[in-house]
Steps between C-alpha positions, in 0.01 A plus 500: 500500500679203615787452229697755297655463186725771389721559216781800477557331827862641507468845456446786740165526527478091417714407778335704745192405435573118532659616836150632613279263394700255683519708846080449427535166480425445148624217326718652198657351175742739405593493126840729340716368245821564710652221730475581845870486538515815285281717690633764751496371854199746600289358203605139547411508891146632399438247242600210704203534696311324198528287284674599185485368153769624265287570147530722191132625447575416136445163612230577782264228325710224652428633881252197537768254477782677694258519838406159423878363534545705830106400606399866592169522443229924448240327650154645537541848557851583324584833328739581241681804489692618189783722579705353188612721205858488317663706260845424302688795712265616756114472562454875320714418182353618143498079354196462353555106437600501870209692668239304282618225638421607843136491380485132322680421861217636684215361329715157540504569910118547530428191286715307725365648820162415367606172409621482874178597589603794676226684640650908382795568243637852607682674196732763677486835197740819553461847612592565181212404338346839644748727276469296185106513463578917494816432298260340229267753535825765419470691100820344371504863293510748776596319825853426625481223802659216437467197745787254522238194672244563200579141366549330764142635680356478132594111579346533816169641405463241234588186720202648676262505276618181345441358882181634522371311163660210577346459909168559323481154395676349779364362848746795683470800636683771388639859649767749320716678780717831427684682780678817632871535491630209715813581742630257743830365576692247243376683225776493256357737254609852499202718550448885480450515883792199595709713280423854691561250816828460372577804441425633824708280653780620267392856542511497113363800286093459537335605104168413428224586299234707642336194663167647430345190419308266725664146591396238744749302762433187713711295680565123377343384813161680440519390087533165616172482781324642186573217268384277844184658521424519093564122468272450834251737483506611134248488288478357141526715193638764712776760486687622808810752600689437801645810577525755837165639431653866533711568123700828594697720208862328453680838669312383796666181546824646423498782763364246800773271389728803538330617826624159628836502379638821395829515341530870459478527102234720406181332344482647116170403370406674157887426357405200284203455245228276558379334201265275567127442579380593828226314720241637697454431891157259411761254279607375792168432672488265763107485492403171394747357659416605809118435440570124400783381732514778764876568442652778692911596436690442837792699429618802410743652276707639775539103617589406227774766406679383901506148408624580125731752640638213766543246272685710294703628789584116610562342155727795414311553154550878449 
């Protein structure tokens, strides 16, 4: 891999993963449908080590002429990464119309990669995938578990598929890629664990559920190598998950975060219901990936709660 394309470019996980492939040296046209003045310092610093195209992926099919008028060129050995995926509120909304979108979209991006004779089209999926294939599975009559992301992974699942068909008749490889729980700093999100962060810091009451059920955690940093080594090393037709390799039960994550930084409060677990599906520890599996690109995570959670915990500390966002 000599050339990168990537859309989503301006996201969390998008913006650090132009950042990286850059510090490779790797050649990358970034692609987000923001301006670049708009962006948050952080983001636009990362994305001005490429060279960015500002594009809806709604119309992705023109690509060919907007590299032509700024005479960047994939190349031989170019890969194109799809990070991008909208929704009319947030990414998880319940649109229908919007999500199914997201799919057309998709199947748009790997024609046009393929068109760019791109050698691999990466479609980046969601963790959430994971719980909807048992969600499905559920009897609407007796079970209770409800799943907020079902539509939006439904969407996921069938971009994939759609994907799949598609690269069949196309001259380009093709590789779906799911992953852990990504943390990292400038994530603007509010997750279940940046949210116990916070309240830590606060010293606010700590309720949870029982935390019984297994979860996975990597650091941006490690999430990002693995998308590097997938679009290197990856092979076609295949399905990976970046992720730490070692899935621990949520409670676990919580109490190491609170061995860090204890704020006193006692740690209620078993005070709120959980009500959704659960994963097992071999949904997260690492196997393949390892097998096919020899990806290993670099850090751990503990790292990545310090730098969370200091950028929180220094921006004054608690």
């Amino acid at each position: 891999m000599k050339k990168a394309i990537v859309t989503g470019a301006t996201g969390f996980i998008g913006s650090s993963f132009v950042e990286f492939l850059c510090d490779k040296g790797i050649d990358v046209l970034s692609l987000g449908r923001k301006k670049i003045s708009e962006l948050s310092t952080r983001r636009k610093k990362k994305i001005e080590k490429s060279t960015y195209v500002q594009i809806s992926m709604n119309e992705i099919s023109n690509l060919k002429y907007k590299i032509r008028e700024i005479k960047w060129s994939p190349g031989d050995a170019c890969v194109f990464y799809n990070l991008a995926w909208g929704g009319i509120n947030q990414l998880s909304d319940l649109s229908i119309e919007a999500q199914m979108e997201n799919v057309s979209e998709s199947v748009s991006a790997l024609e046009t990669a393929n068109e760019l004779k791109c050698l691999t089209f990466c479609q980046i999926g969601t963790m959430e995938e994971a719980f909807t294939y048992k969600y499905m599975e559920l009897d609407y009559n007796k079970d209770s578990e409800y799943n907020r992301h079902v539509i939006y992974a439904s969407s996921k699942i069938a971009a994939k598929y759609a994907l799949k068909a598609n690269a069949s008749r196309l001259d380009i490889n093709f590789i779906y890629v799911l992953h852990s729980h990504v943390m990292g700093v400038d994530d603007y999100k509010d997750s279940f664990l940046q949210v116990t962060l916070k309240k830590l810091m606060e010293k606010k009451e700590l309720i949870f559920s029982s935390g019984e059920q297994y979860f996975d955690v990597i650091s941006v940093f490690d999430c990002c190598n693995g998308y590097y080594l997938i679009g290197k090393k990856g092979k076609h037709n295949s399905e990976y998950w970046v992720g730490s390799g070692d899935p621990r039960k949520l409670r676990n994550y919580v109490e190491r975060m609170y061995k860090l930084y204890p704020s006193g409060e006692e740690m209620q677990f078993g005070k709120l219901e959980y009500n959704d599906v659960k994963l097992s520890k071999s949904d997260f599996s690492i196997k393949n990936l390892y097998k096919d690109t020899g990806y290993q995570p670099k850090k751990s959670y503990e790292q990545v709660v310090v730098e969370l915990y200091d950028y929180f500390k220094n921006n004054e966002l608690i």
